[in-house]
Biopython code that builds the backbone (N, CA, C, O; Angstrom):
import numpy as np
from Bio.PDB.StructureBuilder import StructureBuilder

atoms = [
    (1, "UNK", "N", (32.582, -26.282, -0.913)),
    (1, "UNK", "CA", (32.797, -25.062, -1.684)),
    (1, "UNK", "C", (33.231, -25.424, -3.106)),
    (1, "UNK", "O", (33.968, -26.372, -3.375)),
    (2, "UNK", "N", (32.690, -24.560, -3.999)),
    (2, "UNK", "CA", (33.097, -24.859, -5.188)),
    (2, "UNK", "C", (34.089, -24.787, -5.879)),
    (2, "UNK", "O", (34.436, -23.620, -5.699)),
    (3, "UNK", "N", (35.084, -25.411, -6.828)),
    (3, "UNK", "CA", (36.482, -24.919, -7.277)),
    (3, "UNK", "C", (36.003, -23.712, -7.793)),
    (3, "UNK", "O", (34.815, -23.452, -7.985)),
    (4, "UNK", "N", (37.122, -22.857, -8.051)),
    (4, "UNK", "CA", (37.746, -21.915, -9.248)),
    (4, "UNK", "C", (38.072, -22.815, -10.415)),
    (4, "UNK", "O", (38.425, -23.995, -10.431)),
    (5, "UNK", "N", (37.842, -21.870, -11.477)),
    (5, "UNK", "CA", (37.963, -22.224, -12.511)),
    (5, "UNK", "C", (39.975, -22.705, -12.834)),
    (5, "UNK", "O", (40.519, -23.446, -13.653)),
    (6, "UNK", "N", (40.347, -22.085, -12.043)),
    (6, "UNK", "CA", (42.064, -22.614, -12.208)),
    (6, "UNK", "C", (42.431, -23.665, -11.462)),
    (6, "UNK", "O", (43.324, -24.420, -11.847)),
    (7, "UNK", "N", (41.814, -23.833, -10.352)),
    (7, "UNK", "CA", (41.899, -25.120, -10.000)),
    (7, "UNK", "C", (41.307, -26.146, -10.304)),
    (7, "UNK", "O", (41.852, -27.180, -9.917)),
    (8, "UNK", "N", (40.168, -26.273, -10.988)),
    (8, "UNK", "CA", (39.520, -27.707, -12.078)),
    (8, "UNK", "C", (40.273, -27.802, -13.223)),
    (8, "UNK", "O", (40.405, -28.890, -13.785)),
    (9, "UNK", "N", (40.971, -26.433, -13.791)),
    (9, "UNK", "CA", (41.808, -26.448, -15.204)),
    (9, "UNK", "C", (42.813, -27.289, -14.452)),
    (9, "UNK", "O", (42.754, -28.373, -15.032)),
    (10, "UNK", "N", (43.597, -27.377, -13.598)),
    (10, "UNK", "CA", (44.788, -27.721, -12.917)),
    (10, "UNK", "C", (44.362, -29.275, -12.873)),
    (10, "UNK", "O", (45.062, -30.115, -13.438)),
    (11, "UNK", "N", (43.374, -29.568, -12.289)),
    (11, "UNK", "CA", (42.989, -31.172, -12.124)),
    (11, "UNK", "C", (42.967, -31.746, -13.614)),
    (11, "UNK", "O", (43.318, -32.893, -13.893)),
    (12, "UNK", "N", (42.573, -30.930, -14.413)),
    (12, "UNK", "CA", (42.224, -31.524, -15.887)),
    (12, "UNK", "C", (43.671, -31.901, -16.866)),
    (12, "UNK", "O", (43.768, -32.226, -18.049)),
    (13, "UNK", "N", (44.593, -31.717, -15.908)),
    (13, "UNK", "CA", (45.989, -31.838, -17.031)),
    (13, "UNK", "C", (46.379, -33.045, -17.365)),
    (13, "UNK", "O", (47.032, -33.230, -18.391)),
    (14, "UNK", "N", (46.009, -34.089, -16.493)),
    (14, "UNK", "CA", (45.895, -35.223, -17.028)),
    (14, "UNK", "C", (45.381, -36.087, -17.865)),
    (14, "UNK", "O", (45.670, -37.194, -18.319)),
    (15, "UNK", "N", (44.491, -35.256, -17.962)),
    (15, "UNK", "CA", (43.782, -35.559, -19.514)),
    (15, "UNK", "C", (44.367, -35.488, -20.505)),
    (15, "UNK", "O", (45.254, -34.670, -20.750)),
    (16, "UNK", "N", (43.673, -36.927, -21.723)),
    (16, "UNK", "CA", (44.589, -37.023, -22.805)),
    (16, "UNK", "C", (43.692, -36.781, -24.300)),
    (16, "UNK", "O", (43.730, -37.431, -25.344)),
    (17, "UNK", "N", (42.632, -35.185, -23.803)),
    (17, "UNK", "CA", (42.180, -34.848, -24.814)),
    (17, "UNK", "C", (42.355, -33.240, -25.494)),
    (17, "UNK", "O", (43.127, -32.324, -25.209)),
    (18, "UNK", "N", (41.909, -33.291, -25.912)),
    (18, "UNK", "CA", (41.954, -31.260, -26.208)),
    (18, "UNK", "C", (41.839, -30.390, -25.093)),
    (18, "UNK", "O", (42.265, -29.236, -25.128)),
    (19, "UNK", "N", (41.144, -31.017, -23.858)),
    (19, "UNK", "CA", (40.772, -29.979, -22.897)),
    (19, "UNK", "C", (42.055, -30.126, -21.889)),
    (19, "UNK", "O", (42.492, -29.163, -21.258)),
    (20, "UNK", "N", (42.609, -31.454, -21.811)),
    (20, "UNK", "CA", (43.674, -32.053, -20.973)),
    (20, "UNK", "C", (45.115, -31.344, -21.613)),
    (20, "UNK", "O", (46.072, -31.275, -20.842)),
    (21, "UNK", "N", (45.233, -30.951, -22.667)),
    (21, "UNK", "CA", (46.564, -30.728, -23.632)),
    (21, "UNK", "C", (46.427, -29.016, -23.356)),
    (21, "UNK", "O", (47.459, -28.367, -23.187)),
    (22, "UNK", "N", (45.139, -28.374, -23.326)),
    (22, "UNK", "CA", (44.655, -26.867, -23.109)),
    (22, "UNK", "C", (45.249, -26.528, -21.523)),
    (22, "UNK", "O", (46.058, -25.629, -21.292)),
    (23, "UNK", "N", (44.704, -27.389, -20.555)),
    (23, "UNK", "CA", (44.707, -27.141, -19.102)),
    (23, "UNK", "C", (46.442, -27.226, -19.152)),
    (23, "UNK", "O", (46.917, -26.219, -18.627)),
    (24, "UNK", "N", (47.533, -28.218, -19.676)),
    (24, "UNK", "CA", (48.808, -28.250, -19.540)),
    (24, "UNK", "C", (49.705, -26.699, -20.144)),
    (24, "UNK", "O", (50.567, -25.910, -19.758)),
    (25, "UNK", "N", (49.027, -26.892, -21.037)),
    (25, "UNK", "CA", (49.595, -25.539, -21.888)),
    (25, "UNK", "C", (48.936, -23.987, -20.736)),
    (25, "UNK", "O", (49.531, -22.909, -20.748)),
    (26, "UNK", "N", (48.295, -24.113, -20.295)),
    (26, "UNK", "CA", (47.881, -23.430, -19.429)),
    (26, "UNK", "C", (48.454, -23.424, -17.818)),
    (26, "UNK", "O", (48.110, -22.818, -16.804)),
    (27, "UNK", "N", (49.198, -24.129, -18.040)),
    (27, "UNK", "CA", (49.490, -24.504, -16.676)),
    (27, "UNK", "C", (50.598, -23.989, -16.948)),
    (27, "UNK", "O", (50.881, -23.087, -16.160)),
    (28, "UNK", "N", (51.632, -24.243, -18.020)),
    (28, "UNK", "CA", (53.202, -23.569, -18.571)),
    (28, "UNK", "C", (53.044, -22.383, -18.755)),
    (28, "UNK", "O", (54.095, -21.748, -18.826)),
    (29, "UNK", "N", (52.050, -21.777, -18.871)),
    (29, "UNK", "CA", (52.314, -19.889, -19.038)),
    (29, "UNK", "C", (52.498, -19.516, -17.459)),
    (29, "UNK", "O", (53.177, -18.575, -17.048)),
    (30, "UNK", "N", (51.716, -20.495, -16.603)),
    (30, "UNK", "CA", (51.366, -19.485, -15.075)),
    (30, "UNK", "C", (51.801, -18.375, -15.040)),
    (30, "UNK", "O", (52.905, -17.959, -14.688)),
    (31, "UNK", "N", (50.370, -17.556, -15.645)),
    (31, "UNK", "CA", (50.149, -16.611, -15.057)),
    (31, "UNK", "C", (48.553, -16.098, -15.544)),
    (31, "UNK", "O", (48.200, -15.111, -16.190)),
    (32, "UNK", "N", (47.616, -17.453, -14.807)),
    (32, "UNK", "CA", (46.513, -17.865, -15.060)),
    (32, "UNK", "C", (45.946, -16.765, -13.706)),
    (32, "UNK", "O", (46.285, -16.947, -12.537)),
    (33, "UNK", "N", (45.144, -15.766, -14.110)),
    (33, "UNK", "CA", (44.458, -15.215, -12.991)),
    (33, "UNK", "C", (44.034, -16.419, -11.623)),
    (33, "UNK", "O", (43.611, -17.519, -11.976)),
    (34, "UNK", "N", (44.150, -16.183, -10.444)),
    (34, "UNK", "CA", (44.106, -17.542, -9.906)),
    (34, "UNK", "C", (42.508, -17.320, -9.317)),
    (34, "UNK", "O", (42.072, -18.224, -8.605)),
    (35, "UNK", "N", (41.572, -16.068, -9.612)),
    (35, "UNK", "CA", (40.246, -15.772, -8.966)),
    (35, "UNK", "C", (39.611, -14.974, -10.013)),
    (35, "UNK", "O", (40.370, -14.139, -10.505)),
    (36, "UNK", "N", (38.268, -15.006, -10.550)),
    (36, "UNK", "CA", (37.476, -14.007, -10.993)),
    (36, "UNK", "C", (36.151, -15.044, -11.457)),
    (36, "UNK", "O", (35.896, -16.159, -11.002)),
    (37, "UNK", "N", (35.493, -14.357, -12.400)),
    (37, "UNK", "CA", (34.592, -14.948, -13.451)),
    (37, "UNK", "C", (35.017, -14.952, -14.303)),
    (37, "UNK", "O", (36.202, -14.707, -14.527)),
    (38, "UNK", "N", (34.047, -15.280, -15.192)),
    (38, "UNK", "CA", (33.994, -15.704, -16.621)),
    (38, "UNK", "C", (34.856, -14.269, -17.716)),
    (38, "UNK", "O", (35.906, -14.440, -18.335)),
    (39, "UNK", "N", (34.258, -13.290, -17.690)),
    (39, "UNK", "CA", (34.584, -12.015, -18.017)),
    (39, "UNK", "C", (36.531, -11.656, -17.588)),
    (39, "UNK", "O", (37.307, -10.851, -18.103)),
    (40, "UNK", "N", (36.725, -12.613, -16.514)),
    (40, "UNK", "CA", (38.045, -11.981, -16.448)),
    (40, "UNK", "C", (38.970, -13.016, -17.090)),
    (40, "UNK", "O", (40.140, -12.696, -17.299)),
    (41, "UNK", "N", (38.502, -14.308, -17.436)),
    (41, "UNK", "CA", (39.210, -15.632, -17.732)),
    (41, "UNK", "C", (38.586, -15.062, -19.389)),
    (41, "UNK", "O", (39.612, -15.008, -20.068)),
    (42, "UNK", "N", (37.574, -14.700, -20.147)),
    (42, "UNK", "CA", (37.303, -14.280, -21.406)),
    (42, "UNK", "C", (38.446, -13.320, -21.599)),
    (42, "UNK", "O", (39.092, -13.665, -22.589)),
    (43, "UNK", "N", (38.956, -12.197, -20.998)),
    (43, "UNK", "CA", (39.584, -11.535, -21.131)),
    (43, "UNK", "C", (41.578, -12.112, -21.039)),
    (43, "UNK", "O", (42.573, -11.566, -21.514)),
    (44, "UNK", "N", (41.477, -12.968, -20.490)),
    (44, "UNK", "CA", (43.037, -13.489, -20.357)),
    (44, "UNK", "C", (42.685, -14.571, -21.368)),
    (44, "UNK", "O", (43.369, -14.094, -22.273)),
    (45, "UNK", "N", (42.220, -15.515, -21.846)),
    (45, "UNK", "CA", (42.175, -15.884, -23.092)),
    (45, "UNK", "C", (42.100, -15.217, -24.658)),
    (45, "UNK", "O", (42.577, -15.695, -25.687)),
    (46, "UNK", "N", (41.439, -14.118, -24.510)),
    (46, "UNK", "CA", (41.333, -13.412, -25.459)),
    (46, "UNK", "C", (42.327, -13.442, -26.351)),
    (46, "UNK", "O", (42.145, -13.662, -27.548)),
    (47, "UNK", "N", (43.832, -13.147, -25.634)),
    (47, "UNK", "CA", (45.032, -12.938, -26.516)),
    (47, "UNK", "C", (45.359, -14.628, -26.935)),
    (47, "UNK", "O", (45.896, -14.876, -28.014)),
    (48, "UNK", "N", (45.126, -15.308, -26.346)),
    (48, "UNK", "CA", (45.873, -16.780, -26.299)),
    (48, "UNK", "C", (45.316, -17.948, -27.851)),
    (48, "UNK", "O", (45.639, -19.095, -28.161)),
    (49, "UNK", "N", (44.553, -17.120, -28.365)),
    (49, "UNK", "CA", (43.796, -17.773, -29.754)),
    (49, "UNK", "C", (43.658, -19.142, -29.168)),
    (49, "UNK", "O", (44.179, -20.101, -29.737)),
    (50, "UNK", "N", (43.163, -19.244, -28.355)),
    (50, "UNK", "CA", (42.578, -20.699, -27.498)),
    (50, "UNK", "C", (40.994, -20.700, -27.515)),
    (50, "UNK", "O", (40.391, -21.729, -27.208)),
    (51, "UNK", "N", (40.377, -19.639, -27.845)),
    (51, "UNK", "CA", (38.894, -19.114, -27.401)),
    (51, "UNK", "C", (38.201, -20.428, -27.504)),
    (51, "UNK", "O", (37.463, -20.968, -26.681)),
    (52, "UNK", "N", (38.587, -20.834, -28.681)),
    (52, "UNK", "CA", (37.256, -22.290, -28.712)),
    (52, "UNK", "C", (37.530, -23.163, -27.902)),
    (52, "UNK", "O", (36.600, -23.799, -27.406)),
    (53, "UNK", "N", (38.969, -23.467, -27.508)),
    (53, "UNK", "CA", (38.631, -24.734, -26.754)),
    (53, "UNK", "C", (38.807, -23.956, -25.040)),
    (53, "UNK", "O", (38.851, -24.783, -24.130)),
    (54, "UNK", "N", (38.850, -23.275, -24.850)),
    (54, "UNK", "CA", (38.816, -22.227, -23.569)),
    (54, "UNK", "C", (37.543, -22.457, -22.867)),
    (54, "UNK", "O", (37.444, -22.728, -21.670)),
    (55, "UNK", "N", (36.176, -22.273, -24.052)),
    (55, "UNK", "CA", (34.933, -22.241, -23.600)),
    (55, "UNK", "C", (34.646, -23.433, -24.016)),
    (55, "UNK", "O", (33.474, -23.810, -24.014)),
    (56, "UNK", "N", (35.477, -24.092, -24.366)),
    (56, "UNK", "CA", (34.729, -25.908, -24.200)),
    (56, "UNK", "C", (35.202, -26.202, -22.906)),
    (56, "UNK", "O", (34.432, -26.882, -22.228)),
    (57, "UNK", "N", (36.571, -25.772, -22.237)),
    (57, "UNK", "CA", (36.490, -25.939, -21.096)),
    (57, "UNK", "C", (36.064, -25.382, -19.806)),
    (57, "UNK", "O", (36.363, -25.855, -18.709)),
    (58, "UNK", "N", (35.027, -23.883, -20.113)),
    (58, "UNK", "CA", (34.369, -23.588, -19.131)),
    (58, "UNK", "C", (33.012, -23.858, -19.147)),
    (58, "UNK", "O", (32.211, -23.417, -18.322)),
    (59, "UNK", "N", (32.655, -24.840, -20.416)),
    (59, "UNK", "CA", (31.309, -25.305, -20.460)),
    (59, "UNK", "C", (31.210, -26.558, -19.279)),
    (59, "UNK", "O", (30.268, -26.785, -18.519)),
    (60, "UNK", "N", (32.669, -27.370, -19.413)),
    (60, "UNK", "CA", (32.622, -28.193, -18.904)),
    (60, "UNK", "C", (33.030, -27.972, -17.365)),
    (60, "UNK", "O", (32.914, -28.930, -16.601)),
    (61, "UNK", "N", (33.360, -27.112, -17.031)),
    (61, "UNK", "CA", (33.625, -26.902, -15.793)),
    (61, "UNK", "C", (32.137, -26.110, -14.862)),
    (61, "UNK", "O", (31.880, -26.076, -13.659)),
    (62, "UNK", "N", (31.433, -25.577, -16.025)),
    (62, "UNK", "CA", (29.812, -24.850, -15.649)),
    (62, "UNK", "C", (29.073, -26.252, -15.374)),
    (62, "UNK", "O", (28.104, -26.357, -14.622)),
    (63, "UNK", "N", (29.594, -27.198, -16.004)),
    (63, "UNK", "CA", (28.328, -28.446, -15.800)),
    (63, "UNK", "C", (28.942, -29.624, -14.663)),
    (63, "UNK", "O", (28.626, -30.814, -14.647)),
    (64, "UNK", "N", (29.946, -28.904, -13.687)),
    (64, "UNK", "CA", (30.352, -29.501, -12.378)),
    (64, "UNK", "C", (29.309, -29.109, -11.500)),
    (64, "UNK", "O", (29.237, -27.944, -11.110)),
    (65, "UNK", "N", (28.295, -30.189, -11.069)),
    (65, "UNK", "CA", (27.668, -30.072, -10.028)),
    (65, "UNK", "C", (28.522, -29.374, -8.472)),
    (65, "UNK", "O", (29.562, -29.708, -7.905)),
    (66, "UNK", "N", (27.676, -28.478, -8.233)),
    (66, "UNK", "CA", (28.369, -27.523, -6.646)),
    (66, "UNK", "C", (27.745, -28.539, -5.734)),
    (66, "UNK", "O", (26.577, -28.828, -5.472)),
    (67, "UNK", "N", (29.307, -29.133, -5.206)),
    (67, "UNK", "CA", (28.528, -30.159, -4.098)),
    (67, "UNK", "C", (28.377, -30.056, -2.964)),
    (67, "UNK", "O", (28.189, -31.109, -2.354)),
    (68, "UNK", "N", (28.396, -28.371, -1.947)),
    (68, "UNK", "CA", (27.930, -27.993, -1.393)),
    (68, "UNK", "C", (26.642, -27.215, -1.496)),
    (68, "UNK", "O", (25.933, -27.112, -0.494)),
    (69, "UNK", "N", (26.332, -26.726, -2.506)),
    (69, "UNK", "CA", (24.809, -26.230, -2.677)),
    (69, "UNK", "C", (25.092, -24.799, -1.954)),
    (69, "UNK", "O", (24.230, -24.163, -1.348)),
    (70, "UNK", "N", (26.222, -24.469, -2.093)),
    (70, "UNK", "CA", (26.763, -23.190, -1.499)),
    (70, "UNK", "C", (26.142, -22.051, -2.364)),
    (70, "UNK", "O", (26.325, -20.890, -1.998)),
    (71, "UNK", "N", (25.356, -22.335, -3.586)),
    (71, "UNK", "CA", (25.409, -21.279, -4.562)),
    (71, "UNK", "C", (23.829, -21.668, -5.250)),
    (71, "UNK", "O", (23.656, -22.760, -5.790)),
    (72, "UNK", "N", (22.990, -20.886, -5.178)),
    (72, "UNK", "CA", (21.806, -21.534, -5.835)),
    (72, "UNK", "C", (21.491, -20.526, -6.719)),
    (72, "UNK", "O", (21.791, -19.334, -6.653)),
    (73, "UNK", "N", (20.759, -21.211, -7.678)),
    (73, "UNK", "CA", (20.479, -20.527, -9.123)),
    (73, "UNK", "C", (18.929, -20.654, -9.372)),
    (73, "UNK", "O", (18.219, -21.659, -9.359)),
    (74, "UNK", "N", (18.668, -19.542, -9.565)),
    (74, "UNK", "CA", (17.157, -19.892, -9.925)),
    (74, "UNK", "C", (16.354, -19.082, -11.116)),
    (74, "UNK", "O", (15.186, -19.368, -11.378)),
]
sb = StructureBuilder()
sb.init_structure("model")
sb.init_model(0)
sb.init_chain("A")
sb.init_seg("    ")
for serial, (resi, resn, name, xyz) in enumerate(atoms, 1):
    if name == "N":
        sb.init_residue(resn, " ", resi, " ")
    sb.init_atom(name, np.array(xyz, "f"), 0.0, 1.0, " ", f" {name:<3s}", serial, name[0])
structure = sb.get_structure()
């Protein structure tokens, strides 16, 4: 099954780049919707003037191969 987007942000805090320093700072507000799409995580960023690096990190979390194949796109 595939992560949520709050739980790959959560794995990413160890990172020691813009997306790793984003996911920490994100992790200190908790009160990260813990389920939705894109539209509801656009909307809780909205206020956070994070937008750019927000969607650098849901670009990078869109280009996590689903390694159950639970979800097909066509």
């Amino acid at each position: 099954m595939r992560q949520s987007f709050p739980q790959w942000l959560a794995d990413q805090t160890g990172r020691d780049d813009e997306v790793g320093r984003f996911a920490q700072r994100t992790a200190q507000r908790g009160d990260l919707p813990e389920h939705g799409g894109k539209p509801i995580f656009d909307g809780y960023f909205e206020t956070t003037k994070e937008q750019d690096v927000y969607e650098l990190a849901w670009s990078e979390f869109e280009a996590v191969p689903n390694p159950g194949g639970a979800r097909s796109e066509s």
